[in-house]
N, C-alpha and C positions, 0 to 999 in steps of 0.2 A: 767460383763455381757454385753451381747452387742443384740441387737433386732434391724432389720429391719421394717420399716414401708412400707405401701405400700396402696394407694390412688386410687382408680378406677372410680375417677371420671373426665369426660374431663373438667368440667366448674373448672374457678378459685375460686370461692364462691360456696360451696359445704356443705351439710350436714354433708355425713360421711366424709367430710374433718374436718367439727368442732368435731366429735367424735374423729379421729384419733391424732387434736392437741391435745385434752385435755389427750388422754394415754398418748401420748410423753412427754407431761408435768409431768404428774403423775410419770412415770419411772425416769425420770430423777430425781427427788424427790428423790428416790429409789438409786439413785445414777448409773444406769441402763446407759449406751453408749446408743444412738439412732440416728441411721442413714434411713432418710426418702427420698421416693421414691413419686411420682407422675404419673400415665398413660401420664399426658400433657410433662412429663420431656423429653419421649422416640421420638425420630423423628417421625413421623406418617410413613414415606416410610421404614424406617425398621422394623414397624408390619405391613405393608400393603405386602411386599415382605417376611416377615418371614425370616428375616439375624440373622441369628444365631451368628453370628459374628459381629456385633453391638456396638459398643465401652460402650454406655449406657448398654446392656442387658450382657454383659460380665463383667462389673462393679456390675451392682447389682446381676448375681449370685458370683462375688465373695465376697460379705459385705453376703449375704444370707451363704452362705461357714461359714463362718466366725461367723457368727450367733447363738445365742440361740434358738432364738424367731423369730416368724413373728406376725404384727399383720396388719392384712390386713383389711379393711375398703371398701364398694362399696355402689353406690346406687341400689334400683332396679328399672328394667326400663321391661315393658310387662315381669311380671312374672321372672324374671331371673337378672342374677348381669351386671354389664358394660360391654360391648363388648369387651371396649377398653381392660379394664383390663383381659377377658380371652386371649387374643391374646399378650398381654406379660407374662401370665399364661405357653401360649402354645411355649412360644420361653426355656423355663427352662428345663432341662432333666430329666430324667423318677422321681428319685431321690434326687430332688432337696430339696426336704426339712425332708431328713430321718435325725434322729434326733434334730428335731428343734420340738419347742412348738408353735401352730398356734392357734391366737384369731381370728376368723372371726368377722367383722363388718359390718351390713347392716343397711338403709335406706331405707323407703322406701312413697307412698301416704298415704296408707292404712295398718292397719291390715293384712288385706287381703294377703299381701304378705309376712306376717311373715317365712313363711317356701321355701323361696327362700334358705334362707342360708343354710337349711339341704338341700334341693331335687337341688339345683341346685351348689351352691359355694363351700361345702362338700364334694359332689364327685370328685372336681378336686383338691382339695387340698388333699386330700385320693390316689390320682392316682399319685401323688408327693411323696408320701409316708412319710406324717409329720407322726412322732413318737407319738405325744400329741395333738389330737384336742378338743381344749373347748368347751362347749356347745355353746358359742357366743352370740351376741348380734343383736335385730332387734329395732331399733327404727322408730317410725311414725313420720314422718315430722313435726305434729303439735306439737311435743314435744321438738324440738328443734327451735329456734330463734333466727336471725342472731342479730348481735347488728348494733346498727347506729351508722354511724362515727366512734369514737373511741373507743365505748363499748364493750365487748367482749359478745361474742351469749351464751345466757342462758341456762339451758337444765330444761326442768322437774325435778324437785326433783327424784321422781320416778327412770328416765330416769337416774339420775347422781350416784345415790345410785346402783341400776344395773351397771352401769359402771364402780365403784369403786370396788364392791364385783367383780368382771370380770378379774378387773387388778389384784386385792390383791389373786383371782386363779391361775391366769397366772404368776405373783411375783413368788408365790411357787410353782408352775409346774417348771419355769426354775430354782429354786436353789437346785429341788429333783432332776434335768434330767443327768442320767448318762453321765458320758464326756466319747467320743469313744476313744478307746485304741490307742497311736500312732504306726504305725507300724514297729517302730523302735523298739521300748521296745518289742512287743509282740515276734519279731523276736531276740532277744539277748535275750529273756526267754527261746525262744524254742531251741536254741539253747546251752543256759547253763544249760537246766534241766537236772535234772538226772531222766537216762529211767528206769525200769526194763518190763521183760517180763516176 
């Protein structure tokens, strides 16, 4: 199995950047490929110009191609997810994620913004047309804790247990998700059937 990660946060010390290590961690456990993505990784003038052609954005939709899974991870910032990260959202085609299993991940001050991830991040991950969206996850900033120095950032119990039941969804969302047919074989079926009329 193989998942794409993807990070919508500009700063290098990140909240739902500690959320989306501790999945990659998790999967990899799983024995799960995981190839991670960052909004800071993409040049800023090829989401500022919207180059479709982008050596970075033509790279990760071909690992996203290739894919079972997405689990995308953002902070929120005024009600709504990273900027950065809808605008390498908006560089992927209509169907970039039809049959793929997508975990959204948010972050956010408050409560308050718990339903960023439905009313705002849902709908463009829906208009990509993922096959499988999970309910997702929103954490409050006070629930998670960077570590000092060499520590690794803590999370709520709560907050880690939610995380856990998340993944172990998402685990068996990708090992039920039907694999598309190649079009090779579907074409040397149709081709060898036998018709009647």
């Amino acid at each position: 199995m193989l998942v794409v990660t993807l990070g919508g946060s500009p700063s290098q010390r990140s909240r739902s950047g500690v959320l989306l290590d501790r999945a990659k961690h998790w999967l990899n456990q799983q024995g799960v490929e995981v190839v991670s993505y960052q909004v800071r990784d993409f040049p800023a003038e090829d989401l500022l110009h919207a180059r479709f052609d982008s050596p970075k954005i033509i790279d990760l939709l071909q690992q996203i191609e290739n894919a079972d899974g997405l689990v995308i991870a953002t902070p929120v910032y005024k009600a709504s997810f990273s900027g950065a990260l809808k605008t390498v959202l908006d560089l992927l085609p209509e169907r970039a994620l039809s049959h793929k299993v997508v975990l959204p991940i948010a972050t956010g001050g408050s409560i308050a913004h718990m339903l960023a991830v439905d009313y705002a991040l849902k709908p463009v991950l829906s208009a990509l047309k993922a096959q499988e969206m999970l309910h997702g996850i929103f954490a409050d900033d006070s629930q998670i804790a960077y570590g000092e120095g060499s520590a690794q950032p803590q999370l709520a119990p709560v907050l880690e247990q939610r995380l856990n039941e998340s993944l172990e969804q998402f685990y068996s969302a990708l090992a039920r998700r039907p694999k598309p047919l190649d079009p090779n074989i579907l074409n040397d079926r149709l081709v060898t059937a036998r018709w009647s009329i």
